[in-house]
N, C-alpha and C positions, 0 to 999 in steps of 0.2 A: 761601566756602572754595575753595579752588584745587584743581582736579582732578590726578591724581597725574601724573606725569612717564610712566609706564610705560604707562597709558591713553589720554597725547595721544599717545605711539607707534604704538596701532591705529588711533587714529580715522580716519575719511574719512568725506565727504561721503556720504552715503544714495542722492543722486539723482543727480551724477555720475561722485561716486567719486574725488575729486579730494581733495587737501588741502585742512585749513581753518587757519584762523587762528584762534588765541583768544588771546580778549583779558579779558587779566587784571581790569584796571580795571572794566569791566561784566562781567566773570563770563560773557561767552557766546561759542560759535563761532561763526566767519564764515566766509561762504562768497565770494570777492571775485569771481568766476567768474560766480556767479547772481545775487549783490548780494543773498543771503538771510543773515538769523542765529537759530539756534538757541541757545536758555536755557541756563543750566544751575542747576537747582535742588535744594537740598541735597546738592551734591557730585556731581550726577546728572545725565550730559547728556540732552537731551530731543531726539532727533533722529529725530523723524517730522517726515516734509517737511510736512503737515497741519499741524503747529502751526510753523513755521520762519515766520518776519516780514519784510519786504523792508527795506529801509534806506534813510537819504536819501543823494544826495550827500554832503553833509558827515560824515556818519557814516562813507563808506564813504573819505572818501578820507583820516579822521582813523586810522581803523584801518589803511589800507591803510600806511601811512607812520608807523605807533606802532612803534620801537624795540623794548616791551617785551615785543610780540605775539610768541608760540611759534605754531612751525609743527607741524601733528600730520604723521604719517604717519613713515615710515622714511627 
């Protein structure tokens, strides 16, 4: 399920505070900055940098250049 419009408005990154990307197709935030992504499960983002995953290349430079990725922040 797709996180609400009004919520990727507040979001920002935890640990730098920057915007993130998310990307709809896998359901998780990106951080392209630190080359980290955060879950989101059951509608719920998970953003403790503890649990945040690193990404490969390919990953990051599929997202980086995905069209249908919303940017959080204002």
């Amino acid at each position: 399920m797709a996180l609400d419009s009004f919520l990727l408005a507040l979001l920002e990154d935890p640990v730098d505070h920057g915007e993130l990307l998310y990307v709809p197709s896998e359901n998780v935030l990106y951080n392209p900055r630190l080359r980290k992504v955060y879950e989101v499960r059951d509608s719920i983002a998970v953003m403790l940098p503890d649990e945040s995953k690193s990404v490969t290349d390919a990953e990051h430079d599929a997202w980086t250049n995905d069209p249908s990725v919303i940017r959080t922040g204002k």
